[in-house]
SEPA-281609 format. One record per residue (C-alpha): x, y, z; residue number from 1. Coordinates in pm, 1 decimal, always signed. Example, Ala and Ser with C-alpha at 12.3 -4.5 7.8 and 13.67 -1.06 7.14 Angstrom:
REM SEPA-281609
+----------+----------+----------+-----+
|       c1 |       c2 |       c3 | num |
+----------+----------+----------+-----+
|  +1230.0 |   -450.0 |   +780.0 |   1 |
|  +1367.0 |   -106.0 |   +714.0 |   2 |
+----------+----------+----------+-----+
This chain:
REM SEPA-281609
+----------+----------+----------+-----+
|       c1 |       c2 |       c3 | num |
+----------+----------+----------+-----+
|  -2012.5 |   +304.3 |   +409.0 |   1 |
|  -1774.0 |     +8.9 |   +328.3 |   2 |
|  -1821.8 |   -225.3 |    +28.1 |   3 |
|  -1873.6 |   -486.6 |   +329.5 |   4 |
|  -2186.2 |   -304.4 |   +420.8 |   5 |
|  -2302.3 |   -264.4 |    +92.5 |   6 |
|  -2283.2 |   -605.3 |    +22.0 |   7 |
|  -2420.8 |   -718.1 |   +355.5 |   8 |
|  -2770.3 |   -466.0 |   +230.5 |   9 |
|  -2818.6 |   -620.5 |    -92.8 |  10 |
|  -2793.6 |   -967.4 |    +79.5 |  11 |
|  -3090.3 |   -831.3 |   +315.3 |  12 |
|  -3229.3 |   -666.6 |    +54.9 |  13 |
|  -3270.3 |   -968.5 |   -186.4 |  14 |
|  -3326.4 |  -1191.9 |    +84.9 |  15 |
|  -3670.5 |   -946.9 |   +114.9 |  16 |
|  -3776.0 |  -1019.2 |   -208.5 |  17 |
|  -3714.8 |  -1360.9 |   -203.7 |  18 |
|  -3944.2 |  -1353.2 |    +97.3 |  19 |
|  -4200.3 |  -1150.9 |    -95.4 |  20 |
|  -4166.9 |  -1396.9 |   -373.7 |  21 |
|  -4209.4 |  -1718.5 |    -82.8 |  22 |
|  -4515.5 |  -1558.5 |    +33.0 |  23 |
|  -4703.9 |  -1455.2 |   -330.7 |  24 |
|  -4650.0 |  -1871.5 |   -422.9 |  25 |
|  -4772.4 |  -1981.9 |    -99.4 |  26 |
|  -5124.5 |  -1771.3 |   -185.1 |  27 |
|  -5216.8 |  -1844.7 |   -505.4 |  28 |
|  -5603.1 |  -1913.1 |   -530.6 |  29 |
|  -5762.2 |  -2190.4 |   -688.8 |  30 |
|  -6018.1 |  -2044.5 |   -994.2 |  31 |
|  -6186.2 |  -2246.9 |  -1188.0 |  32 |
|  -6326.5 |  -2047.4 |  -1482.5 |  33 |
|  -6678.2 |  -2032.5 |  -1357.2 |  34 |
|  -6563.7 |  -1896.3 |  -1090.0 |  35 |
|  -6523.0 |  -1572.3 |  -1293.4 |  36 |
|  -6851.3 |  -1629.5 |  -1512.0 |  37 |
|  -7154.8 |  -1879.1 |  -1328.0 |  38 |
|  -7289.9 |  -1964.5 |  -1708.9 |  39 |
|  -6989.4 |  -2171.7 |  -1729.4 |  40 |
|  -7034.0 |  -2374.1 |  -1475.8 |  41 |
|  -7046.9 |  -2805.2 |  -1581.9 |  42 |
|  -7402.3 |  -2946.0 |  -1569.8 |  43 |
|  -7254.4 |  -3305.0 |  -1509.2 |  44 |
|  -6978.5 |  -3398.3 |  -1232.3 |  45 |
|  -6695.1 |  -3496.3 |  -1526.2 |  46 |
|  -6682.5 |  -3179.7 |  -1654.7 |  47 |
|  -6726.3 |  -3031.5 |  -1325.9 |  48 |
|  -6420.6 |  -3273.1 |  -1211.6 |  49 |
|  -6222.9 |  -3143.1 |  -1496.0 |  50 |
|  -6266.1 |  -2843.5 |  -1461.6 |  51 |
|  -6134.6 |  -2827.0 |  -1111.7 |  52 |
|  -5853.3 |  -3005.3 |  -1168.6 |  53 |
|  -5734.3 |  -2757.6 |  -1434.8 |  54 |
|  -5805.2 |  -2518.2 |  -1219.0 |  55 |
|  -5570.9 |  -2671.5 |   -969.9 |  56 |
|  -5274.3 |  -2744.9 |  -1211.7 |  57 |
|  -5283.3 |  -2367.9 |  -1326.7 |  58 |
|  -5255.4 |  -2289.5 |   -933.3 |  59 |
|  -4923.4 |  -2537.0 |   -917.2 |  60 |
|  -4810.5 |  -2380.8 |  -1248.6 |  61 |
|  -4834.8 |  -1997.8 |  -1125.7 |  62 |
|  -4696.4 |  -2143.8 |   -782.6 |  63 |
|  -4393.6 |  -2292.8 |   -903.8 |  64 |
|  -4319.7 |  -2008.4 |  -1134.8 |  65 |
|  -4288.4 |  -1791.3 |   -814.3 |  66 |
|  -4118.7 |  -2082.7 |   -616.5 |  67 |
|  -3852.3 |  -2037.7 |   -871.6 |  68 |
|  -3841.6 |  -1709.3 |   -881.0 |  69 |
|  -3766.0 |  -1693.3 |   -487.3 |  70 |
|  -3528.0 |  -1972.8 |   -543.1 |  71 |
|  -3317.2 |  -1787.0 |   -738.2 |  72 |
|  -3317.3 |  -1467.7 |   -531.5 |  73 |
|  -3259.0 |  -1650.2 |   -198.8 |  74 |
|  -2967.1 |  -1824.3 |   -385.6 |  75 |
|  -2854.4 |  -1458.0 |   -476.1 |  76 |
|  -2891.5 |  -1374.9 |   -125.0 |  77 |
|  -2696.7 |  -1625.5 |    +44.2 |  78 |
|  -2412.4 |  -1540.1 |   -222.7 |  79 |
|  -2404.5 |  -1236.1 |   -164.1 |  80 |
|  -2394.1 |  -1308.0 |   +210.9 |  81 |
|  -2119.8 |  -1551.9 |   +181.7 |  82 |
|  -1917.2 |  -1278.5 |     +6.9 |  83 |
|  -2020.2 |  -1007.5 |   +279.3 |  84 |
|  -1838.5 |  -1288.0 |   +503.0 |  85 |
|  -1553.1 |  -1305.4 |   +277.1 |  86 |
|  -1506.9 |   -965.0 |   +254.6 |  87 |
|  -1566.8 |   -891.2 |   +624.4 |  88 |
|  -1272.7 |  -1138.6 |   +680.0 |  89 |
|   -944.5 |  -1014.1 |   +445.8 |  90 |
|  -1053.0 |   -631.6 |   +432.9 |  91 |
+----------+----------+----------+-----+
């Protein structure tokens, strides 16, 4: 196996879990935290308004930690492509 190839899997292969990493943002539930216990559940619609809208802002924040995470292995992917290119080219 040339380095060409090698390169050329770990570009596929981190492209994979960038994928992985894609998907796992794009499914992140929205909980508030009665959800997991009923008792806490707001007896007026403030709190209950609140309460979802924390609930959604943790969602973004666990989302965009992924989305970052992906972001930085697709960027490792396409480098790594670019230099299975490279190396395709002058070897």
């Amino acid at each position: 196996m040339t380095v060409t190839e090698i390169v050329s899997l770990l570009s596929a292969a981190s492209g994979f879990v960038a994928a992985f990493y894609w998907y796992r943002a794009s499914k992140v539930p929205v909980e508030a935290a009665w959800d997991f216990d009923p008792k806490l559940k707001p007896r007026n619609m403030v709190e209950d308004a609140w309460g979802l809208a924390h609930a959604v802002e943790r969602a973004f924040m666990i989302s965009s930690d992924r989305n970052t995470t992906a972001a930085l292995w697709t960027a490792i992917s396409v480098g790594l492509g670019a230099l299975a290119t490279v190396l395709a080219k002058f070897l």
